[in-house]
FIKE-897872 format. One record per residue (C-alpha): x, y, z; residue in three letters. Coordinates in steps of 0.1 Angstrom, whole numbers, plus 2048, in hexadecimal, padded with zeros to 3 digits. Each point is the difference from the previous one (the first is absolute). Layout:
BEGIN
XYZALA...
//
This chain:
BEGIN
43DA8BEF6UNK8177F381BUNK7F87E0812UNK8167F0817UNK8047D8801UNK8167EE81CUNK817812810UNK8218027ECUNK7F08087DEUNK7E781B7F3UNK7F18057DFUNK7FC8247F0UNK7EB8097E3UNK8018217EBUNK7E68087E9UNK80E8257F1UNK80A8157EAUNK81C810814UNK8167EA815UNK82580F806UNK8097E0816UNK82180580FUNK80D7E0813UNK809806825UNK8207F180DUNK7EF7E981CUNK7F87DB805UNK7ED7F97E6UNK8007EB7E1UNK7E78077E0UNK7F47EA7E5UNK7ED81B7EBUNK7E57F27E4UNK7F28167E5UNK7E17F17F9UNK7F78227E7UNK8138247F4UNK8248087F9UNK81D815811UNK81F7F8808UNK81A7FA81EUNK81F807806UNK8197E8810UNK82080F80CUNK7FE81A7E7UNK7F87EC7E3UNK7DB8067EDUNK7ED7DE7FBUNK7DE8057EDUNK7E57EC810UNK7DC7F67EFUNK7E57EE807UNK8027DA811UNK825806808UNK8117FA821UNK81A80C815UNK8127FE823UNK810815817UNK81A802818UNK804816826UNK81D8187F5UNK7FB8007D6UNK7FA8217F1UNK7DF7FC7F2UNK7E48177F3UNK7E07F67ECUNK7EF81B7EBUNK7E17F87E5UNK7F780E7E0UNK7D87F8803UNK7E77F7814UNK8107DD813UNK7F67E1816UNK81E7F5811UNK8057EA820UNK81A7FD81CUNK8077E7811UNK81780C81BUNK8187E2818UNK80681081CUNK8247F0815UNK7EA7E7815UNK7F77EA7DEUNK8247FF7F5UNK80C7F6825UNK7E17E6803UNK8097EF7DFUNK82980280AUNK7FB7EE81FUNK7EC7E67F2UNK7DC80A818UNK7E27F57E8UNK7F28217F5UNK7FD8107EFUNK81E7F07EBUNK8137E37FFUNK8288027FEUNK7FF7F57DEUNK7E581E7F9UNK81B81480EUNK81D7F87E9UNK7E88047E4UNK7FC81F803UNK825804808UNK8027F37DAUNK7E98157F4UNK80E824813UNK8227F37F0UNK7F67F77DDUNK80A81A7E3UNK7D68027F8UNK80081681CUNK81081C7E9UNK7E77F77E5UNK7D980E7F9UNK7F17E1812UNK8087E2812UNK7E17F07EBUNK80C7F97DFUNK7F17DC7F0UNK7DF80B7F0UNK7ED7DE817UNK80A81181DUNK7F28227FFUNK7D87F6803UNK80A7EA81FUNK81481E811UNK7DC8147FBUNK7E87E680DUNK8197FC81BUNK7FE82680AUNK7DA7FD7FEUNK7FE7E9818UNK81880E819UNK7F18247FEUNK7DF7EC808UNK80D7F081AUNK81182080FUNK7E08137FBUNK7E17E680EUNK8177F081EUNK7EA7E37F9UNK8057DA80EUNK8227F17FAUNK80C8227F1UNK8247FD80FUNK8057DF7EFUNK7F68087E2UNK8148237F7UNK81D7E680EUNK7FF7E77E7UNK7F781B7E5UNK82081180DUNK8137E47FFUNK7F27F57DAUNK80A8227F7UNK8277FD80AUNK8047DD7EEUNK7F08127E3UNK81881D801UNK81E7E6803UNK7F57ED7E5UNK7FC81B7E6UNK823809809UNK80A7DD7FCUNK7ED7FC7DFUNK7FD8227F0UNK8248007F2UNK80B7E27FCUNK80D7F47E0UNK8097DC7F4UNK8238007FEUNK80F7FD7D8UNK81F81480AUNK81380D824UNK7F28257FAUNK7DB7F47FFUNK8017F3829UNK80D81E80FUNK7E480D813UNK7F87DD80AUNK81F7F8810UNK7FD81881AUNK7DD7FB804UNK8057DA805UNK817807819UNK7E981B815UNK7E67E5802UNK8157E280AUNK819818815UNK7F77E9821UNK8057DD7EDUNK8247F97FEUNK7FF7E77EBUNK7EE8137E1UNK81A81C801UNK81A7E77FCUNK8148037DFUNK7F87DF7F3UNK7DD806806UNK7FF8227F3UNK8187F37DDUNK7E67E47FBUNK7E481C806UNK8098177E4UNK8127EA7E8UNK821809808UNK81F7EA808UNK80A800823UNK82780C7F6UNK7F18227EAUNK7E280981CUNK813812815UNK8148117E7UNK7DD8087EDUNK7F281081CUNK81C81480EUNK80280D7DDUNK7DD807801UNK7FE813822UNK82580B808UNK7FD7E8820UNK8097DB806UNK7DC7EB806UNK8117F9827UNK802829803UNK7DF8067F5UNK7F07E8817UNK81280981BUNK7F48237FDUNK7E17F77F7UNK8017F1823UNK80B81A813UNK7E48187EDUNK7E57E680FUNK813802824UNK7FB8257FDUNK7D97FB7FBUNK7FE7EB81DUNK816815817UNK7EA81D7F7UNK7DE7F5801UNK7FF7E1818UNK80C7F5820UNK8187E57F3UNK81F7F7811UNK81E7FD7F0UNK8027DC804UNK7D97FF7F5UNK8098147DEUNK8247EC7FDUNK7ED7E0801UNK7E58097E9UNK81780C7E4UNK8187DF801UNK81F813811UNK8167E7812UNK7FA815823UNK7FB81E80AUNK8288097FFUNK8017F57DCUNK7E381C7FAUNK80C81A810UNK8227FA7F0UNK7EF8007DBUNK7EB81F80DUNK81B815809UNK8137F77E5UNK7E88087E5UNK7ED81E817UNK81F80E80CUNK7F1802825UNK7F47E4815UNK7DC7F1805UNK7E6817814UNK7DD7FE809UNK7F681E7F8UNK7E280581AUNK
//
């Protein structure tokens, strides 16, 4: 049953058997919850199996289609362009900025490729009781409704992070074991200079400061400055996309020197200057 909330965000709920869901390329944004059944998605052309208590997200323009294999329960929770501008230009709701970039973390993180972006056992029975309580909430329009799918929302994005944080990392005993974490540390802490510098990123993961960079260009084909630089730019491109952030706004936020050092960087690495693209 469909049930709107504030303005910028809507939840969905399907209770089927058939459900050939094919993702329209417009404005919104879906965090999709299985709470039971089994199908699977595909995601550009790839086939991820899903089951129940997964959860996935996604994005205007990705080629995605949902099919099930039984009878299913399965909620969307669709962000229409108004949340992601709200929480980019810092007004209170529904979002904070800090909201914003984590779910920039989580739309970048490699978990988005994988069956669900739940994966530490704990987690799984919060991410349902959360659910509950926003369908309710959605459904009765009761006193203080707003407020509370917002800080349910909000629990369930620092939960999502956190499992992609936690869920793979492994205590260093050699340079192979950190991989995944290196590039996850740096998603996270992309807008705190002073945790992506090298000395702070050697003392991180056990490695000398002299063999870091060397590890980790041998590890991803890129020097650590290249990949955070395009990291950067791939961040610039959410905000010149969904928000109405100026250049100087997004140049600022991301730690460039000024707005001619970004588009310098952006060109450079894009191969065509900085556009809004509305």
């Amino acid at each position: 049953m469909p049930g709107n909330i504030f303005q910028p965000l809507e939840i969905v709920t399907y209770d089927t058997e058939v459900l050939n869901c094919t993702f329209q390329a417009d404005n919104y944004w879906e965090l999709v919850f299985v709470e039971n059944g089994s199908g699977y998605r595909m995601l550009n052309g790839e086939q991820i199996p899903f089951h129940t208590g997964d959860l996935f997200m996604h994005i205007p323009g990705g080629k995605n289609n949902i099919s099930l294999e039984e009878h299913s329960r399965i909620h969307f929770i669709k962000f229409r362009q108004l949340l992601l501008e709200a929480a980019a230009t810092r007004n209170v709701l529904p979002f904070s900025s800090g909201q914003f970039r984590t779910l920039e973390f989580i739309l970048y993180s490699e978990q988005q490729h994988k069956q669900s972006l739940i994966q530490l056992n704990s987690d799984k029975v919060s991410v349902l009781a959360l659910f509950n309580v926003l369908v309710a909430e959605a459904s009765h329009r009761r006193s203080y409704a707003d407020s509370n799918i917002t800080l349910c929302l909000l629990a369930l994005f620092n939960m999502v992070a956190r499992n992609i944080l936690e869920a793979s990392y492994v205590q260093a005993v050699h340079p192979e074991a950190i991989t995944h974490d290196v590039l996850h540390y740096i998603n996270y802490h992309i807008y705190d200079p002073a945790k992506l510098a090298i000395e702070h990123l050697a003392e991180e993961f056990h490695i000398t400061p002299g063999n870091f960079n060397t590890y980790f260009t041998r590890q991803y084909g890129v020097s650590l400055e290249q990949y955070i630089l395009t990291y950067k730019v791939k961040l610039a491109d959410t905000r010149l996309s969904y928000t109405r952030m100026t250049l100087a706004d997004i140049a600022a936020e991301l730690h460039f020197t000024d707005v001619n050092d970004f588009s310098r960087i952006y060109q450079h690495i894009k191969g065509a200057p900085p556009v809004k693209h509305k």
